[in-house]
DSSP file (Angstrom, degrees, kcal/mol; ACC not computed):
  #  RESIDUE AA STRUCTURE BP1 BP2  ACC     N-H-->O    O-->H-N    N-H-->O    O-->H-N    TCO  KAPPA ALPHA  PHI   PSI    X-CA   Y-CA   Z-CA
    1    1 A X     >        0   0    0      0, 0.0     4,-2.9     0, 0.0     5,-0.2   0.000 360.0 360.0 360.0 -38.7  -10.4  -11.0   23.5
    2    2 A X  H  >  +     0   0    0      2,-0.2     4,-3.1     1,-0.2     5,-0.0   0.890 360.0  49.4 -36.2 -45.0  -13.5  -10.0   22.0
    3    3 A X  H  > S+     0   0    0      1,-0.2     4,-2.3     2,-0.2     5,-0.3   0.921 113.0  55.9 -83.2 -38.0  -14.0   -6.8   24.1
    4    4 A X  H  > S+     0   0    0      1,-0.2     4,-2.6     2,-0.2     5,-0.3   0.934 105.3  47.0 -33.3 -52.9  -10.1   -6.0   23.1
    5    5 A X  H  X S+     0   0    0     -4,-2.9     4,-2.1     2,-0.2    -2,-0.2   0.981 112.6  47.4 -71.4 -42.4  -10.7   -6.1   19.9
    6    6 A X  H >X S+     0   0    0     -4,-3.1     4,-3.1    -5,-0.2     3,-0.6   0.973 115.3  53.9 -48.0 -70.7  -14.2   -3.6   20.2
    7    7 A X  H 3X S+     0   0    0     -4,-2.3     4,-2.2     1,-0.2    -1,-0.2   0.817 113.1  39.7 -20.2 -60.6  -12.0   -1.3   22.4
    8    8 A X  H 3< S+     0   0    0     -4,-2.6     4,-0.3    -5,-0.3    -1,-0.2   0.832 112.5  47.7 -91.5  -9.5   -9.7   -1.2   20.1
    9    9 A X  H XX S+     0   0    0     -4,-2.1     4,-2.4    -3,-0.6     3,-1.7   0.898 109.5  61.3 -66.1 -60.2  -11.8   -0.9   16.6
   10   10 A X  H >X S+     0   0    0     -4,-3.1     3,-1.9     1,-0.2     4,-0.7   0.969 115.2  35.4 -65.6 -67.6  -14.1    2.3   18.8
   11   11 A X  H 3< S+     0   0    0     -4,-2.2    -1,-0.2     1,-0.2    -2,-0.2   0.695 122.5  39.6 -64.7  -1.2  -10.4    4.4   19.1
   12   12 A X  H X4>S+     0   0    0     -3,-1.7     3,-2.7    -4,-0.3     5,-0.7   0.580  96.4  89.9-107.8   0.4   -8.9    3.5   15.8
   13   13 A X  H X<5S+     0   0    0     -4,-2.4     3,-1.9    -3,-1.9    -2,-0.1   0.904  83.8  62.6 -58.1 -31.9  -12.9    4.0   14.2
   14   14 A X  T 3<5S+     0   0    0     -4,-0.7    -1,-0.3     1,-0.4    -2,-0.1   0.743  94.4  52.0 -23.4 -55.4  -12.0    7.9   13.6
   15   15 A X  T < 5S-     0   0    0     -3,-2.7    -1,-0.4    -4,-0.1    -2,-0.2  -0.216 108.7-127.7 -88.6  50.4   -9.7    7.7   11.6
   16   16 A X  T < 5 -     0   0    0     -3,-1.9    -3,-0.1     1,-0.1    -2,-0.1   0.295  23.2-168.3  27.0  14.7  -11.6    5.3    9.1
   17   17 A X      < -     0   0    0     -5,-0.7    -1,-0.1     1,-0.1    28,-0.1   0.409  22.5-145.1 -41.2 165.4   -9.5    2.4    8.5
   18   18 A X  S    S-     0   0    0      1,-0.1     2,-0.3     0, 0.0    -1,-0.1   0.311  86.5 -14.8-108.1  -3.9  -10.9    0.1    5.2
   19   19 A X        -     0   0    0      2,-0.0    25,-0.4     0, 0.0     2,-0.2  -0.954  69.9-125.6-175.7-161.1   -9.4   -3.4    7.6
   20   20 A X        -     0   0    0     -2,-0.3     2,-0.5    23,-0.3    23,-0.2  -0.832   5.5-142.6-163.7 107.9   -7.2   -4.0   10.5
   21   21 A X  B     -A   42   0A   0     21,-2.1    21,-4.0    -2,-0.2     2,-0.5  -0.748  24.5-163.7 -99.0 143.2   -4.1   -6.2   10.9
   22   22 A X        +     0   0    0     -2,-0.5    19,-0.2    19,-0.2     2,-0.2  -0.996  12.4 172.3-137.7 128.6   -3.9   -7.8   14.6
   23   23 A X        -     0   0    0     -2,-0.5    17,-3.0    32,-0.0     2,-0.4  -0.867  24.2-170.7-126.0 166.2   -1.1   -9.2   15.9
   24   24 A X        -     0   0    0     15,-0.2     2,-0.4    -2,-0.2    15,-0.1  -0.973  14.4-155.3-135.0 151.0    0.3  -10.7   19.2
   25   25 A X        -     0   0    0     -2,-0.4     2,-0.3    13,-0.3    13,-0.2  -0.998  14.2-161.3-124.6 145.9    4.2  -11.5   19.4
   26   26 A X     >  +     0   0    0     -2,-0.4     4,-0.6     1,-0.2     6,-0.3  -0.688  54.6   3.8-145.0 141.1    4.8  -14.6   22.4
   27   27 A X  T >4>S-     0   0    0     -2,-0.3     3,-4.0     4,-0.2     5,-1.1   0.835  91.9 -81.8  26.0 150.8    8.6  -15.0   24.0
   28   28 A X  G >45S+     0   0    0      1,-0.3     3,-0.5     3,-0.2     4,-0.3   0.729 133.5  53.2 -16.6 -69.7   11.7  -13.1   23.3
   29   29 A X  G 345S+     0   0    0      1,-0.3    -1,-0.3     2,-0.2    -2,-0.2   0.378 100.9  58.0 -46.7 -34.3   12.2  -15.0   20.2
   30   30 A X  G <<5S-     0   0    0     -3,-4.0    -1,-0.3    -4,-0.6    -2,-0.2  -0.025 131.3 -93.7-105.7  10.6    8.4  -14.4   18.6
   31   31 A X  T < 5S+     0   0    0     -3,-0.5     2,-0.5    -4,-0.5    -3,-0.2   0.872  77.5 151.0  84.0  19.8    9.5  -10.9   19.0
   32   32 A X      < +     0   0    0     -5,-1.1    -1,-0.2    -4,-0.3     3,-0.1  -0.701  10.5 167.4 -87.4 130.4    8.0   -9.7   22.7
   33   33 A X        +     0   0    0     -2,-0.5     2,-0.5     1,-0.2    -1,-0.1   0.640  67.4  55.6-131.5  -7.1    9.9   -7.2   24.3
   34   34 A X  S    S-     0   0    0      2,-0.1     2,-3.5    -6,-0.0    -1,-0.2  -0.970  85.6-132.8-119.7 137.5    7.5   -6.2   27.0
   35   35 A X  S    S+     0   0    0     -2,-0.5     2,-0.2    -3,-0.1    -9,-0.1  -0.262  71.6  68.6 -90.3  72.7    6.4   -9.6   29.2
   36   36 A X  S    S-     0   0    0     -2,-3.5     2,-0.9     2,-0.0    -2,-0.1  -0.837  90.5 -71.1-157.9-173.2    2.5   -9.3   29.5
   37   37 A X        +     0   0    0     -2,-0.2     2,-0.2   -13,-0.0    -2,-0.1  -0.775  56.6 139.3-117.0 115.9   -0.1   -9.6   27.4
   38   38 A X        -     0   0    0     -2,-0.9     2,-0.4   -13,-0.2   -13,-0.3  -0.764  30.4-138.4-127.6-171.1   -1.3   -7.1   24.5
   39   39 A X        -     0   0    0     -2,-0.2     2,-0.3   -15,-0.1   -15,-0.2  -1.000   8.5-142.3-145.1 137.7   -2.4   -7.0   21.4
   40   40 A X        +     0   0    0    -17,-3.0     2,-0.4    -2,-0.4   -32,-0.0  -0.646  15.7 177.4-106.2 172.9   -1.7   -5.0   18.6
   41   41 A X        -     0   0    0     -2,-0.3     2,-0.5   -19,-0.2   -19,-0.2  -0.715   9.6-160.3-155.9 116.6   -4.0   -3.7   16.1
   42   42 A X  B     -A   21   0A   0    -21,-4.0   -21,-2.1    -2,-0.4     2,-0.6  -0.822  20.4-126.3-109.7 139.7   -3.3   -1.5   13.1
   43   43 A X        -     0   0    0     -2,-0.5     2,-0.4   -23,-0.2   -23,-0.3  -0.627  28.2-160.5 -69.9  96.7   -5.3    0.4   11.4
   44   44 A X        -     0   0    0     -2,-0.6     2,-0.1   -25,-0.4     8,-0.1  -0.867   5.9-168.0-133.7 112.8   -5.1   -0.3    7.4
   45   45 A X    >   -     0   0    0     -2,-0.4     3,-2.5   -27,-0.1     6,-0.2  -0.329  24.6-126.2 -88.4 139.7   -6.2    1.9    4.4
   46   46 A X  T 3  S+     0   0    0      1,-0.3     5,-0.1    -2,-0.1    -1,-0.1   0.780 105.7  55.6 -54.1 -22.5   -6.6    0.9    0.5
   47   47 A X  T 3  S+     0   0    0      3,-0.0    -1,-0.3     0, 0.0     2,-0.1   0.522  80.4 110.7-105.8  23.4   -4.5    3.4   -1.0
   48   48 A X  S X  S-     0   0    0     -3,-2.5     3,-1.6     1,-0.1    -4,-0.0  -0.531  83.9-111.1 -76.7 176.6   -1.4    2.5    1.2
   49   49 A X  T 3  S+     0   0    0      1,-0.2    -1,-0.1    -2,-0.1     9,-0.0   0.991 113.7  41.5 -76.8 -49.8    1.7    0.7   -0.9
   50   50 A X  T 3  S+     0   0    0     -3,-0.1    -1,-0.2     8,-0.1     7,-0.1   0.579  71.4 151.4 -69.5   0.1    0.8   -2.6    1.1
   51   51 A X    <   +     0   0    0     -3,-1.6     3,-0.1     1,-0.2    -5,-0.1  -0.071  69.4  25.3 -60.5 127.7   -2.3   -2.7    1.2
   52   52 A X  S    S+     0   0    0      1,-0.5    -1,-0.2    -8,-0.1     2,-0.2   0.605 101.4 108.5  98.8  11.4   -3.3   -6.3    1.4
   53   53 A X        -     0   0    0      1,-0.2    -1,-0.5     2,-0.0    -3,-0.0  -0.737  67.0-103.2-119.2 158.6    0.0   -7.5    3.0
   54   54 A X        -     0   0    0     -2,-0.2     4,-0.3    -3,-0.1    -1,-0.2   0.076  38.6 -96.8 -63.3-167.3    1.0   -8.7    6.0
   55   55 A X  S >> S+     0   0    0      1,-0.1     3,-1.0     2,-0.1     4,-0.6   0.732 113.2  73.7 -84.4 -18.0    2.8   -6.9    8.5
   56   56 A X  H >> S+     0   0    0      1,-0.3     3,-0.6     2,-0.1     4,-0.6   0.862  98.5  44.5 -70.2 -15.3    5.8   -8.3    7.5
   57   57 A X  H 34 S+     0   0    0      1,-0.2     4,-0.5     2,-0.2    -1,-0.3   0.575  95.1  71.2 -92.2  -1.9    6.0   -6.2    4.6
   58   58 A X  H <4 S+     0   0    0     -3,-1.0    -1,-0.2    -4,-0.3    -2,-0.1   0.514  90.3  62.0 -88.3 -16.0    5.0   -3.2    5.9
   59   59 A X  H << S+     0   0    0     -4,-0.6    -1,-0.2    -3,-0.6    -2,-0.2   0.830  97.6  65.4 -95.2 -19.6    8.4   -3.1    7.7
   60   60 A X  S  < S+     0   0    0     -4,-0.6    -2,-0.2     2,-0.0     3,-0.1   0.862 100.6  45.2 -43.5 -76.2   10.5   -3.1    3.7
   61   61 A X  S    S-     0   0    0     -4,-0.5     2,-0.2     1,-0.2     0, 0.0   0.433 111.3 -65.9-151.1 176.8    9.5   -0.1    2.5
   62   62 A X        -     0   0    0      1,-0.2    -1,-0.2     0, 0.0    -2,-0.0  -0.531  60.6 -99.8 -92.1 150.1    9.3    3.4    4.2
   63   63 A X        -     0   0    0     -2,-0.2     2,-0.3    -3,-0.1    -1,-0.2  -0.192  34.6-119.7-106.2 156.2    6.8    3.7    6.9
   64   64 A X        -     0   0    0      2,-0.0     2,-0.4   -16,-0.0    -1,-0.1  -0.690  26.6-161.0 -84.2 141.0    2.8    5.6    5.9
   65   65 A X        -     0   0    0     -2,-0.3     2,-0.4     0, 0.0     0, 0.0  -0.854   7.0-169.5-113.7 172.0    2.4    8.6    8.0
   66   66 A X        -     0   0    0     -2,-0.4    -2,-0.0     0, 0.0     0, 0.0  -0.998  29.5-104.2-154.9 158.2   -1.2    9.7    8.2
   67   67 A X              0   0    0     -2,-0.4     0, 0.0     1,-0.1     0, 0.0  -0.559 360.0 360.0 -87.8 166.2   -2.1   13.2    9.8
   68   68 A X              0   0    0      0, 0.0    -1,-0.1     0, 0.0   -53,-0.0   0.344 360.0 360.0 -69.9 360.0   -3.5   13.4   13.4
């Protein structure tokens, strides 16, 4: 898991994030809809409206875009 998490930290490092929420979702039910193992990790800035939330709150409100 370590070297996951590094992996994913070195591609998301670009854009600057200020933190990072990492989640995993387990059976149908915990919200998997492909049946393997990944991990997510999102990249998460202080001046978005949630900042400092879970993920669960991130899905109320109207989604951040951020340029490429």
């Amino acid at each position: 898991m370590p070297e996951m998490l590094a992996l994913a930290k070195s591609h998301l490092s670009p854009l600057k994030p200020d933190g990072f929420t990492i989640g995993w979702n387990v059976g149908a039910v915990g919200g998997q809809h492909v049946f393997h193992t990944h991990l997510h990790v999102i990249a998460r800035f202080a001046d978005e409206p949630n900042a400092g939330k879970g993920i669960r709150f991130m899905h109320r409100q109207a989604p951040v875009g951020r340029p490429d």
